[in-house]
C-alpha positions as CSV (number, residue, x, y, z in Angstrom):
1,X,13.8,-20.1,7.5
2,X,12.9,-19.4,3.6
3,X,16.8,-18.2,3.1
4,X,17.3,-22.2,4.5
5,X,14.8,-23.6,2.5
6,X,15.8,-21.6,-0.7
7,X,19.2,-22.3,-0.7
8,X,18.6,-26.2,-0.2
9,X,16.5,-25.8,-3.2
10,X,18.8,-24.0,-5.3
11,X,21.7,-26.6,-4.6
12,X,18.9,-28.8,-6.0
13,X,18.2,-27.2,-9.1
14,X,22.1,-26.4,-9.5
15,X,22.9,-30.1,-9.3
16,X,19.9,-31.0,-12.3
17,X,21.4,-27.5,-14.6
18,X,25.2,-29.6,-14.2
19,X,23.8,-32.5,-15.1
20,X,22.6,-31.2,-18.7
21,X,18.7,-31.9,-17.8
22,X,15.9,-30.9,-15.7
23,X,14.1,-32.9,-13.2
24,X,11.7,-34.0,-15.5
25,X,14.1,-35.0,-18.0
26,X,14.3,-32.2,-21.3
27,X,16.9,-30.1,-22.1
28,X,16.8,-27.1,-20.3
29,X,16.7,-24.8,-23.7
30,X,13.0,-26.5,-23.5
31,X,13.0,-26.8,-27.6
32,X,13.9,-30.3,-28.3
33,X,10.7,-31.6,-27.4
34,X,7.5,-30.8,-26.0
35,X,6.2,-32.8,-22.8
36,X,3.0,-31.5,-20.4
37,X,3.7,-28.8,-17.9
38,X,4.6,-30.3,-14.2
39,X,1.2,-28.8,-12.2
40,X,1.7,-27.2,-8.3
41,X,-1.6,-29.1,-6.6
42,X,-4.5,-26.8,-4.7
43,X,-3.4,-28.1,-1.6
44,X,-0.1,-26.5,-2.4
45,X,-1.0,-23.0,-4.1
46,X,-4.0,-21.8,-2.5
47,X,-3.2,-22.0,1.6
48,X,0.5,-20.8,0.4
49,X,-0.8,-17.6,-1.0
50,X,-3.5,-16.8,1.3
51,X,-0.7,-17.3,4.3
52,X,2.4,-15.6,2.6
53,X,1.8,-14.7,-1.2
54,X,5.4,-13.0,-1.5
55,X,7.1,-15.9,0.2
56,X,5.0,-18.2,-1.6
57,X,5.5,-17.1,-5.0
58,X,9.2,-17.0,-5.0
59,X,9.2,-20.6,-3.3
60,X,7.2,-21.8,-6.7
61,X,9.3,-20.2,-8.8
62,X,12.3,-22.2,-6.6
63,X,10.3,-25.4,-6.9
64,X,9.9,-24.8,-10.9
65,X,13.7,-24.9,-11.2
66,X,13.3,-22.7,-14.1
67,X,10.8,-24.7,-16.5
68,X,7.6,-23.9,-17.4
69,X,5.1,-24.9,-14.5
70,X,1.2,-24.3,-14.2
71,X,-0.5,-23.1,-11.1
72,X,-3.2,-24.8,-10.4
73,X,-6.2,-22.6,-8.7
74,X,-9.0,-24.9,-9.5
75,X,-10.9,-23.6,-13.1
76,X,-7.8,-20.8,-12.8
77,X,-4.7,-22.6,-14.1
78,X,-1.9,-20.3,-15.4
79,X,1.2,-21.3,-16.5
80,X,4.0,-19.8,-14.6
81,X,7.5,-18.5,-16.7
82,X,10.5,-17.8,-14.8
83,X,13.0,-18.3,-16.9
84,X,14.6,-15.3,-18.9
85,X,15.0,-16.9,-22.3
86,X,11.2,-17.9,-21.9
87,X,10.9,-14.3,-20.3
88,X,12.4,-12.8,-23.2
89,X,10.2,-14.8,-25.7
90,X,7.2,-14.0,-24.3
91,X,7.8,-10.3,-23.7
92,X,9.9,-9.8,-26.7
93,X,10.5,-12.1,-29.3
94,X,7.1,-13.1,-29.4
95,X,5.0,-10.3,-27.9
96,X,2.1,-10.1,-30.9
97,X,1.0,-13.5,-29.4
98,X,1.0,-13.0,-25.7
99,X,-1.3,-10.1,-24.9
100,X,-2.2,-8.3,-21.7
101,X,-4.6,-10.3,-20.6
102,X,-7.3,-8.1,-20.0
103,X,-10.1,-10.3,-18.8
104,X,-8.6,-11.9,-15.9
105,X,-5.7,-11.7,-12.7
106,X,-4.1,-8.3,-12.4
107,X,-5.7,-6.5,-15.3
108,X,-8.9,-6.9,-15.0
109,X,-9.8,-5.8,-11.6
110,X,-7.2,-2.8,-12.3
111,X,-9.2,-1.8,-15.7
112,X,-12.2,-0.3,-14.0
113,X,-9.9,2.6,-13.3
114,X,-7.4,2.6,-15.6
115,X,-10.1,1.9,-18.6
116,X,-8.9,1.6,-22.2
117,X,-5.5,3.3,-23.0
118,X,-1.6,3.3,-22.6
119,X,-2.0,0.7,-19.8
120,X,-4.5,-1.7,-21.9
121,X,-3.5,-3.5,-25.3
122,X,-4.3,-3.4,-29.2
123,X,-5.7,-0.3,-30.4
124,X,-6.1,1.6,-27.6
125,X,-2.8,1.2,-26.2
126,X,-1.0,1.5,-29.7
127,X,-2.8,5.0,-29.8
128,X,-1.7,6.4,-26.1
129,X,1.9,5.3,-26.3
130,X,2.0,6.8,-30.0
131,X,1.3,10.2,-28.4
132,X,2.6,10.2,-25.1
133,X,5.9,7.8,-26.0
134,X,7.9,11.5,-27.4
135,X,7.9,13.2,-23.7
136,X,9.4,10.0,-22.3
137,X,12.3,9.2,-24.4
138,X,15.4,9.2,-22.8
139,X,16.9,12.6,-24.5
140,X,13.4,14.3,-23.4
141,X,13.9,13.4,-20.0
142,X,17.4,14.4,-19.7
143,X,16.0,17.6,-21.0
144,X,14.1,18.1,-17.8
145,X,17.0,17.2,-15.3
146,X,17.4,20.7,-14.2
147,X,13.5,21.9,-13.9
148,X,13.3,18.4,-11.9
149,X,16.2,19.1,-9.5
150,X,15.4,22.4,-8.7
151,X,11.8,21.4,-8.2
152,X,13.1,18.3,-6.0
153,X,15.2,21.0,-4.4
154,X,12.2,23.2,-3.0
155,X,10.3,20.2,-1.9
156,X,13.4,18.6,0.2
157,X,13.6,22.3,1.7
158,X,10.8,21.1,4.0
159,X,13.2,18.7,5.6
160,X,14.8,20.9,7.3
161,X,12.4,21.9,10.1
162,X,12.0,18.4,11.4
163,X,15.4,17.4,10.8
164,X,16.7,21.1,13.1
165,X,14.0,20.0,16.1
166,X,14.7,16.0,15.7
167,X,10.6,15.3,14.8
168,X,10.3,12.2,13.0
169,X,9.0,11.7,9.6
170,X,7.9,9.2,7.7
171,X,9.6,8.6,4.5
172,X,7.1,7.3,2.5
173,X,5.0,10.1,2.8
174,X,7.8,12.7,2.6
175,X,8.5,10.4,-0.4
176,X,5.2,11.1,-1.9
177,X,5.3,14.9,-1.2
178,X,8.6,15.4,-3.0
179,X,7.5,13.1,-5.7
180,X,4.3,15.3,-6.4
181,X,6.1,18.4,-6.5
182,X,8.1,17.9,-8.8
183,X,5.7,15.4,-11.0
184,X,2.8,18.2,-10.9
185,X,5.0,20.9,-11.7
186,X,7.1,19.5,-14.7
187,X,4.6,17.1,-16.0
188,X,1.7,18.4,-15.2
189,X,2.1,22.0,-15.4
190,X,1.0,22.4,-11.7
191,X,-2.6,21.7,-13.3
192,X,-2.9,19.2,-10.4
193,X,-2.0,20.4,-7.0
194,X,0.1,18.7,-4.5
195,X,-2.6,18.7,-2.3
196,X,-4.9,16.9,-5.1
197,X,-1.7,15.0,-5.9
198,X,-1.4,14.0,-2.3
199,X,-5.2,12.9,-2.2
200,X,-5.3,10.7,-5.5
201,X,-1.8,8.4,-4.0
202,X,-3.9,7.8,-0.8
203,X,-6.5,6.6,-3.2
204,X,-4.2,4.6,-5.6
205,X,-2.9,2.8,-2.4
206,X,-6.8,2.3,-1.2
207,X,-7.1,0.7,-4.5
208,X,-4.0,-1.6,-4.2
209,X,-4.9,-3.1,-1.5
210,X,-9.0,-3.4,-2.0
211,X,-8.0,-5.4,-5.8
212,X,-6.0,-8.3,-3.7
213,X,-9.3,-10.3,-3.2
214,X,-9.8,-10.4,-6.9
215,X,-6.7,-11.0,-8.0
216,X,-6.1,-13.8,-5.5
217,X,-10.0,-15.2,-7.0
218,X,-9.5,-14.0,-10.5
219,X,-12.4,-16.7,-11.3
220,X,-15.1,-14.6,-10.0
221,X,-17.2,-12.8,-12.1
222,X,-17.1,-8.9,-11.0
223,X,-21.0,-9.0,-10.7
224,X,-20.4,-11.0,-7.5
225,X,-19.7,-8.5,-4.3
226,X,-16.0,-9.5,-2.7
227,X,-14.3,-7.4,-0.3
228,X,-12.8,-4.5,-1.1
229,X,-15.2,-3.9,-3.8
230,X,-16.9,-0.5,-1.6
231,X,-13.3,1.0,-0.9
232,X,-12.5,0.9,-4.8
233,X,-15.6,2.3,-5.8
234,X,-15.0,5.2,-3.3
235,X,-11.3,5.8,-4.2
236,X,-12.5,5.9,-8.2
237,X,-14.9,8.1,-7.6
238,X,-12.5,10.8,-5.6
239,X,-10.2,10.2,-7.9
240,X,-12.4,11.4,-11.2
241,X,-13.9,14.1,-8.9
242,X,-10.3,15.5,-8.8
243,X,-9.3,14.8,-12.4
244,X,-12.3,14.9,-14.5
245,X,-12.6,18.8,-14.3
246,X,-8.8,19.8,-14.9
247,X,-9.4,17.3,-18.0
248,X,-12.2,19.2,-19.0
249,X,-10.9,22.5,-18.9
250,X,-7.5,21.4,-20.7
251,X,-10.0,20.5,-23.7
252,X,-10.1,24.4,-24.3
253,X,-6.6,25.9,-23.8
254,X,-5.0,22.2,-25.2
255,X,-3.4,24.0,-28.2
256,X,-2.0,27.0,-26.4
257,X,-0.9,25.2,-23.7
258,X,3.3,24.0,-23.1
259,X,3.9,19.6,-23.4
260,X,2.1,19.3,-20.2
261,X,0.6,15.4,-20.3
262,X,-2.9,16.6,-20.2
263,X,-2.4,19.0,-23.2
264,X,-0.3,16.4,-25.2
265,X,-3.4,14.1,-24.6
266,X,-5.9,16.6,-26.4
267,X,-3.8,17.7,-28.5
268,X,-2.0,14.9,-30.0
269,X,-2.9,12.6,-33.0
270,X,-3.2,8.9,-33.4
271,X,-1.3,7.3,-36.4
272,X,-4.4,7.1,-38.4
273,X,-5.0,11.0,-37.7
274,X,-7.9,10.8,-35.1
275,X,-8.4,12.7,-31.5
276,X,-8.4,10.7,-28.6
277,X,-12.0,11.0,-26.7
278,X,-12.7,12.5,-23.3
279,X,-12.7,9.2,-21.7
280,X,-9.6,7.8,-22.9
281,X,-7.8,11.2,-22.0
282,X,-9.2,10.8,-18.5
283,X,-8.4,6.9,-18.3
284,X,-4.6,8.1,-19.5
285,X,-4.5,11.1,-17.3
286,X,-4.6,8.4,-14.2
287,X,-2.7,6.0,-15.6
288,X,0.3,9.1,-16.5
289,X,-0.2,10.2,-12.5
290,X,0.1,6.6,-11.0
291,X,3.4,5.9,-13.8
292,X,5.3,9.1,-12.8
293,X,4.6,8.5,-8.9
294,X,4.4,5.2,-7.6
295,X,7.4,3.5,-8.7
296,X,9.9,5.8,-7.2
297,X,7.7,6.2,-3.8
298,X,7.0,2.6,-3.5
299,X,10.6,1.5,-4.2
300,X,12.5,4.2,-2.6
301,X,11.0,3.5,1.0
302,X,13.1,0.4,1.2
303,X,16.1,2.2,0.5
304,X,16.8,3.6,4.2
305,X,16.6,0.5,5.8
306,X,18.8,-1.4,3.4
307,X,21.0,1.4,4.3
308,X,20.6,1.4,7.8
309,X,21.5,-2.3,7.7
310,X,24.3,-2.8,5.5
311,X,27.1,-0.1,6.8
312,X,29.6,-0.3,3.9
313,X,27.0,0.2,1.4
314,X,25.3,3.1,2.8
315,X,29.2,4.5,4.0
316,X,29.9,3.9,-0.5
317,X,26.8,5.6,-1.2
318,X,27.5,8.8,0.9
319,X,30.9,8.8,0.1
320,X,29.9,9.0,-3.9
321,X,27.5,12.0,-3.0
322,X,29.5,14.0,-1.0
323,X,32.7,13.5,-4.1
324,X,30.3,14.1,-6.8
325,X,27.9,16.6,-5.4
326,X,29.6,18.0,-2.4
327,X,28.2,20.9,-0.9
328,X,26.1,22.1,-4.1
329,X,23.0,21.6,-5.6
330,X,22.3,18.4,-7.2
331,X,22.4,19.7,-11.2
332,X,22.6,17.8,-14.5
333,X,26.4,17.4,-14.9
334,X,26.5,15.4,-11.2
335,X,24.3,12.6,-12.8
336,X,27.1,10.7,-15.0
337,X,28.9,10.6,-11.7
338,X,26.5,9.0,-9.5
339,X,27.4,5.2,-11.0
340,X,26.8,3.7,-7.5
341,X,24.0,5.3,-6.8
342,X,22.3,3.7,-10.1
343,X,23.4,0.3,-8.7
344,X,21.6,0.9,-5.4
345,X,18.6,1.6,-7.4
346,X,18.8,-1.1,-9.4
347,X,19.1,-3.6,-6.9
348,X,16.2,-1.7,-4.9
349,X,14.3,-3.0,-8.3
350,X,15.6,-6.2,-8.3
351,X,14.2,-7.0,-4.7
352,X,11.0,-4.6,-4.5
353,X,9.8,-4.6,-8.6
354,X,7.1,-2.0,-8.5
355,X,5.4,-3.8,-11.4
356,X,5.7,-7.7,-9.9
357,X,3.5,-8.8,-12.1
358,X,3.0,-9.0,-15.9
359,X,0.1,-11.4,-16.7
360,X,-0.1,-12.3,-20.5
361,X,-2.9,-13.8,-22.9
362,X,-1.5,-16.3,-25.4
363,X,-3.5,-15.7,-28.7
364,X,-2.1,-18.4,-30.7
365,X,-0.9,-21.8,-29.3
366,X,2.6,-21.7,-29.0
367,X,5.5,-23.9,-27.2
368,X,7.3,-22.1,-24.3
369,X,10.7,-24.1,-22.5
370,X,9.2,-27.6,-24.7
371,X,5.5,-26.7,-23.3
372,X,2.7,-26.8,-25.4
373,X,0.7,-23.9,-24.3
374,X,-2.9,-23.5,-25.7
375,X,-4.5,-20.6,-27.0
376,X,-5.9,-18.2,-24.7
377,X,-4.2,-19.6,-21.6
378,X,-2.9,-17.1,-19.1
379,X,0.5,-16.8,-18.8
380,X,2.3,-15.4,-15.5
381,X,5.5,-13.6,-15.1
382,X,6.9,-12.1,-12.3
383,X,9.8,-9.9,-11.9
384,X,9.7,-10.3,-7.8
385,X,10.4,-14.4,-8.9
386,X,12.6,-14.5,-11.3
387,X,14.5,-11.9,-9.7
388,X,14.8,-13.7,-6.2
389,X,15.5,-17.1,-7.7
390,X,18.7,-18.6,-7.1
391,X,19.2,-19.6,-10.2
392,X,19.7,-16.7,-11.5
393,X,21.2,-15.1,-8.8
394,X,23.6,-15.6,-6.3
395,X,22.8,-15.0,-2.7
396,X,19.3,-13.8,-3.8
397,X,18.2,-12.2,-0.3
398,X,21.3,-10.4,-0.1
399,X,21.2,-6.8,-1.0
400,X,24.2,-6.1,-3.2
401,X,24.5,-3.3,-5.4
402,X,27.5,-4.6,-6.8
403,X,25.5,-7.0,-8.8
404,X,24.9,-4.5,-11.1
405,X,28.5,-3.6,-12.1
406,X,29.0,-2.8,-15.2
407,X,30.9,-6.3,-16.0
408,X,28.7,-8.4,-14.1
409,X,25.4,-6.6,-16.0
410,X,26.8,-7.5,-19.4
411,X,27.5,-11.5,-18.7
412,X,23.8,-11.7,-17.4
413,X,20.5,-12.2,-19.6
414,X,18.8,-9.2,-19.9
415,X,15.8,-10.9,-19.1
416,X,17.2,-11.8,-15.5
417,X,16.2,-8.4,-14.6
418,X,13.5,-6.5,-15.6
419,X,11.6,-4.8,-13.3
420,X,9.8,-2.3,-16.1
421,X,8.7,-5.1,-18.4
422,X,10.2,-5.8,-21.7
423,X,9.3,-5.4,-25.5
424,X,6.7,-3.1,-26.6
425,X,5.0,-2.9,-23.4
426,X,7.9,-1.8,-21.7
427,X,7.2,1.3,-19.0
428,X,8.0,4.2,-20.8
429,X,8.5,5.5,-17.3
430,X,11.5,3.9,-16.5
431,X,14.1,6.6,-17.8
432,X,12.2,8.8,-15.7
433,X,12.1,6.5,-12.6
434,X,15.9,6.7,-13.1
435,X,16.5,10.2,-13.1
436,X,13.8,11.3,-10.5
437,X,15.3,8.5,-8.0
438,X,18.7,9.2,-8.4
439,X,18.0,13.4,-8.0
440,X,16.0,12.5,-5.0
441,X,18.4,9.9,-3.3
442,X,21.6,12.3,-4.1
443,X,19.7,16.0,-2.5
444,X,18.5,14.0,0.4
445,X,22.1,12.5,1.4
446,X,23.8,15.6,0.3
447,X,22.3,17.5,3.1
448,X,21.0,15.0,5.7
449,X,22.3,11.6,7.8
450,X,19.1,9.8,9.1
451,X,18.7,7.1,11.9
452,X,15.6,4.8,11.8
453,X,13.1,4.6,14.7
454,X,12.5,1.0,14.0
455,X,16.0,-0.7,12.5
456,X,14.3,-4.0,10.7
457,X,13.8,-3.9,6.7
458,X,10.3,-4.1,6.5
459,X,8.8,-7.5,4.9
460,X,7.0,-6.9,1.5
461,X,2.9,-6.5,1.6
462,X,1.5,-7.9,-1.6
463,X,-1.0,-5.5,-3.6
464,X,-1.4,-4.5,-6.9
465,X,1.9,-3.2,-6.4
466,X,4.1,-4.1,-3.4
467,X,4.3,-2.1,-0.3
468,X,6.5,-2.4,2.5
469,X,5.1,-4.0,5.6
470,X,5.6,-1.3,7.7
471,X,6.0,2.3,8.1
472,X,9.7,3.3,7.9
473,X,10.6,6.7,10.0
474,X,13.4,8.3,10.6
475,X,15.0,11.5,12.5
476,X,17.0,13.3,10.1
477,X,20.6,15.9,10.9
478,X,21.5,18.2,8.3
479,X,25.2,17.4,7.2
480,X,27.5,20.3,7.8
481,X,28.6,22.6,4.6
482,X,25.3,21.3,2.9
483,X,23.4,23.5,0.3
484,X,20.4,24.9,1.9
């Protein structure tokens, strides 16, 4: 029923982009002249969100046909940017004046675990990602292929005894156990257990989900009680009762220590020469564990029904691991190789963007699309919208890795897909999202086949980060001449 209603929509919007103008009559480069943002009523927003919010916000973004609309949530009205040339102004060209806006939606709920640091703004923020942006760079990370595949390596070992007696798993967690081996060990310089590791994504999840009343209220004041307010407050707490003391003793050993995370943290300088405190190397310590984790477990759960339900892409992508890789361990010199494998990961980001939500703070007034936008208004962008709107996409429900050929990549805006952010803010986690995926994806195929117990693709359960609807398990068979 949304594909219908989508589509009918997008033939809509396609006529008005042919016809040179909008619906409400300016060019769509928005920059001619300025008019007053088209509102979506209350009536509209509010029971839309509280029934579907996934469904719902992709079916404003639809409805805005690409201009620059506000939502309108009573004293609450954001202004919602879809578009990537507005995307990229906002994120990039203009990213001084649109801040994260830390006192309301997403962030501010979030910030009473994160705290100040590489996932806040200004000063703060400048000073984490000064010190921890050098072990994320894209020639570090290669660095680490082989200590992360062979890590990856031990933890898909486990596999094996449910896949020989046909026991069902479930993929997210097995997801999360790989993911923490190899996180804790390379990153982390096994200073975390899995076990801890474990314990702290149960947590992060308990958070995701007991946020969602505030963000879908961001009005309220955080003195008022809401739900979910006890189950964060429980989850922080176990959380700092796991990290605080590894934190502490790092203090001590920080300048004998390897390029662990924790050590950088103590260790390292900000660009006026200081030392970061206890606290903000605590509030970076969980922000650095829920960066290298969650994306690739989140996202990579939706990967084995996709394949279960679309034959010749799952038959390409085994056919690409078995050339490159073949009976061997995944290594560093199989990664060029893996090209469709990347474009199954990239349309996993397109549909399921771990970070669907990028809230901004316009400091200045500015003009976005032809809208005047006043200071300090909130400004909403959204990955999971843009990236499922039909203008911008063809058959946006559809999952197609061969959107992101390399031809069809370069005649798109780069702001069509951005599922890490853009500009200065954007994830430095994402060359390491790309490696650990791809490693994971190509040592699981290389040695097993998998059936689902339940064949749908689950629907998408909106949190601070997105969740599948459902738990996806499979039975696993080892593949014959595989590396054990």
């Amino acid at each position: 029923m949304l594909h219908r209603k989508l589509t009918a929509q997008s033939r809509s919007a396609t006529l008005s982009c042919q016809r040179g103008s909008s619906a409400v009559g300016i060019p769509h480069d928005g920059q001619s002249h300025t008019r007053r943002a088209h509102s979506v009523p209350l009536r509209q927003v509010v029971p839309s969100l509280l029934r579907d919010p996934a469904r719902a916000l992709v079916e404003f973004g639809e409805r805005s046909r690409g201009e620059v609309v506000r939502l309108n949530l009573g004293s609450f009205r954001p202004y919602l940017v879809t578009r990537p040339e507005h995307l990229q102004q906002v994120l990039r060209e203009k990213s001084d004046n649109y801040v994260r806006a830390g006192d309301g939606l997403q962030w501010r709920p979030l910030k009473r675990l994160f705290g100040e640091g590489i996932l806040s703004d200004g000063e703060y923020w400048a000073n984490s990602r000064h010190i921890l942006q050098p072990l994320f760079t894209a020639r570090r990370i290669e660095s680490l292929v082989d200590r992360l595949a062979e890590a990856i390596e031990d933890a898909v070992d486990e596999l094996e005894a449910p896949a020989r007696t046909g026991a069902p798993v479930d993929m997210g967690t097995e997801q999360a156990r790989i993911v923490c081996s190899a996180i804790m060990r390379v990153f982390f310089a096994d200073k975390i257990s899995v076990a801890d590791a474990m314990r702290i994504m149960q947590a992060q999840d308990a958070i995701a989900w007991s946020v969602m009343p505030r963000i879908m209220v961001p009005w309220a004041p955080l003195a008022v009680p809401m739900p979910g307010d006890r189950s964060f407050r429980r989850a922080v707490r176990l959380i700092d009762e796991l990290l605080l003391p590894t934190v502490r003793a790092s203090r001590e050993t920080a300048e004998s220590d390897g390029d662990d995370i924790i050590a950088t943290l103590w260790r390292g300088r900000t660009e006026d020469g200081g030392r970061l405190d206890e606290r903000q190397v605590r509030n970076d310590t969980v922000a650095m564990v829920a960066t290298t984790t969650e994306t690739t477990i989140s996202v990579l759960t939706w990967l084995w029904p996709h394949l279960e339900k679309d034959p010749q892409v799952a038959a390409r992508l085994y056919e690409e691991i078995d050339r490159v890789v073949g009976g061997a361990p995944v290594r560093r010199e199989h990664l060029r190789e893996l090209r469709y494998t990347r474009q199954v990961l990239d349309e996993l980001l397109r549909l399921y963007p771990i970070g669907w939500l990028f809230p901004r703070r316009a400091v200045q007034a500015d003009v976005i699309g032809g809208v005047p936008v006043e200071a300090g208004a909130t400004i909403v962008v959204s990955p999971m919208i843009t990236h499922r709107m039909s203008m911008f996409w063809d058959r946006p429900e559809v999952f197609d890795p061969d959107r992101f050929a390399p031809e069809r990549v370069r005649a798109r805006h780069r702001y069509a897909h951005f599922p890490f952010g853009g500009g200065p803010h954007q994830c430095i986690g994402m060359h390491l999202f790309y490696l650990e995926a791809t490693l994971i994806v190509a040592t699981v195929l290389s040695r097993y086949r998998f059936r689902l117990r339940r064949r749908a693709v689950p629907g998408i359960k909106v949190a601070a980060a997105l969740r599948p609807l459902d738990r996806v398990e499979v039975t696993l068979r080892p593949v014959e001449g595989a590396a054990a």
